[in-house]
Each structure stands twice: as structure tokens, then as C-alpha cells.
Kinemage of the C-alpha trace (Angstrom):
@kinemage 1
@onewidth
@group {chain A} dominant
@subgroup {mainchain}
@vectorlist {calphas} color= white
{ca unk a 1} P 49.594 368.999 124.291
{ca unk a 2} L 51.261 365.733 125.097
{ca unk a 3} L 50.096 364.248 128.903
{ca unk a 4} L 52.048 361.162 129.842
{ca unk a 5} L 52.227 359.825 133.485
{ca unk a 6} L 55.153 357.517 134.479
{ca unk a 7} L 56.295 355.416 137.327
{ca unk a 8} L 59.920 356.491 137.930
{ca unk a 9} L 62.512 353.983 140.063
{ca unk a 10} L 65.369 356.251 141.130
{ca unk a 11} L 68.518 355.009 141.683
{ca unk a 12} L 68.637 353.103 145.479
{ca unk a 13} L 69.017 355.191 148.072
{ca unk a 14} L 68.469 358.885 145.585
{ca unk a 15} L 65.034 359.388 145.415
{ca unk a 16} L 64.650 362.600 147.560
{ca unk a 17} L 67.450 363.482 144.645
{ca unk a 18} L 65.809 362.599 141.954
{ca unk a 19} L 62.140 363.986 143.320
{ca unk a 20} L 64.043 367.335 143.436
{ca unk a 21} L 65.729 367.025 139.738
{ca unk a 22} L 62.379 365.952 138.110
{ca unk a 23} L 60.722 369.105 139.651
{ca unk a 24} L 63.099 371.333 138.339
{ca unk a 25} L 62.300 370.525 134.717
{ca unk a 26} L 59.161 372.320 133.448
{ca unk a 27} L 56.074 371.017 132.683
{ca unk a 28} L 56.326 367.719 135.418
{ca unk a 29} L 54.955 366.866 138.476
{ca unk a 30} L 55.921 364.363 141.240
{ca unk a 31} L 54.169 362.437 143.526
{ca unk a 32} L 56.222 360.425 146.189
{ca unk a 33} L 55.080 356.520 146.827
{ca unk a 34} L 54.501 356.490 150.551
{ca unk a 35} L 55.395 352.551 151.333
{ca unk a 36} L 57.976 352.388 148.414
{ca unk a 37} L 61.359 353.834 146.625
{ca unk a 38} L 59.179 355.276 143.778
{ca unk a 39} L 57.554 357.905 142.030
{ca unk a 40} L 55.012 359.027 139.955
{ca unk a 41} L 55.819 361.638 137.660
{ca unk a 42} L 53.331 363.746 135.432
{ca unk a 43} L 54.663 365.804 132.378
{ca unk a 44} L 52.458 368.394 130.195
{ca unk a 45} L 54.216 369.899 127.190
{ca unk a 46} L 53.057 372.393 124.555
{ca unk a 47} L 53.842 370.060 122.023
{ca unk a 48} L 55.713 366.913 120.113
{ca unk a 49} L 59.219 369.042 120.101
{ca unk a 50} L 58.849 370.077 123.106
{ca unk a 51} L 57.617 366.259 124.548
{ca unk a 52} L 60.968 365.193 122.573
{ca unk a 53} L 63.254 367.742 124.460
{ca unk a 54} L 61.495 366.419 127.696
{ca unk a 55} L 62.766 363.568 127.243
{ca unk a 56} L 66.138 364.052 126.422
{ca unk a 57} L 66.439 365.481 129.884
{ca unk a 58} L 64.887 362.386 131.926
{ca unk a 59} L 67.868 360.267 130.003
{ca unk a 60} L 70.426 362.696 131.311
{ca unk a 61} L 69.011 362.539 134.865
{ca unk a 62} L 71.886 360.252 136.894
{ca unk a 63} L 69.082 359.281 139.494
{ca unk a 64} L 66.948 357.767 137.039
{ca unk a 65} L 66.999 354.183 137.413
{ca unk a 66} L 64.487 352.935 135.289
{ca unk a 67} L 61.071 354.909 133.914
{ca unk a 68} L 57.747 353.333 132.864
{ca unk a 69} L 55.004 354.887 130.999
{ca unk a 70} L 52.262 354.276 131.941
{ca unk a 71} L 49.688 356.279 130.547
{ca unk a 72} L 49.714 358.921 127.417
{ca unk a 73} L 47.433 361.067 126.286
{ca unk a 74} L 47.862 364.043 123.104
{ca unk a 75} L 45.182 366.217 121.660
{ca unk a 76} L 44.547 364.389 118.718
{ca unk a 77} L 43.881 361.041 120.630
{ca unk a 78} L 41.569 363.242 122.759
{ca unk a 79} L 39.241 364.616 119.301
């Protein structure tokens, strides 16, 4: 089960937009920056396909400025 945590920078002006397309898409979480045009974003998949799929959505997403990893965890790494 693939954990990753990102910084996402929406497009100027769209986060509120892309806060509520990010939430839509199973298996992520949002947190909003509170002095800043960002957000943190959480995903938690079932699996490598399904990580894969993931993100094949976030490049679709027309908000989406720019996305960071920052962290990423899988079961294996975790043994």
C-alpha cells in the first residue's frame, strides 16, 4: 500500500478548485496552507496499479500547477 504526501501549487487564483477536485479522487487527502496558495495532499492506494492510475488523474487535473513529492512510503520499504 503505496503512501506518498505531496505539496501541490494549484493554478493562481484555483485552489479552492483544485482542493475540491483532489478530494474527489479516492484514496487522497488535502490539507489547505493557511498563509499560502498551497496544499498538501496525502494519497493511500491498495497497490502499484492502482498508485499508477492515481496518477494519471493528478496529470489530467487543469488546476494542477505544479506537484512535489515529498515523502513516499510502500510496504516493502516499511519490512
Amino acid at each position: 500500500m503505496p503512501i506518498k504526501s505531496y505539496i501541490a501549487w494549484p493554478t493562481p487564483g484555483r485552489a479552492a478548485e483544485l482542493e475540491s477536485s483532489l478530494l474527489q479522487i479516492p484514496g487522497c487527502e488535502v490539507i489547505t496552507a493557511e498563509n499560502r496558495e498551497l496544499l498538501l495532499l496525502v494519497t493511500d492506494t491498495p497497490g502499484e496499479h492502482a498508485e499508477d492510475a492515481l496518477c494519471g488523474q493528478l496529470e489530467q487535473l487543469a488546476d494542477l500547477q505544479c506537484l512535489s513529492l515529498v515523502s513516499g512510503v510502500t510496504d516493502k520499504e516499511a519490512a
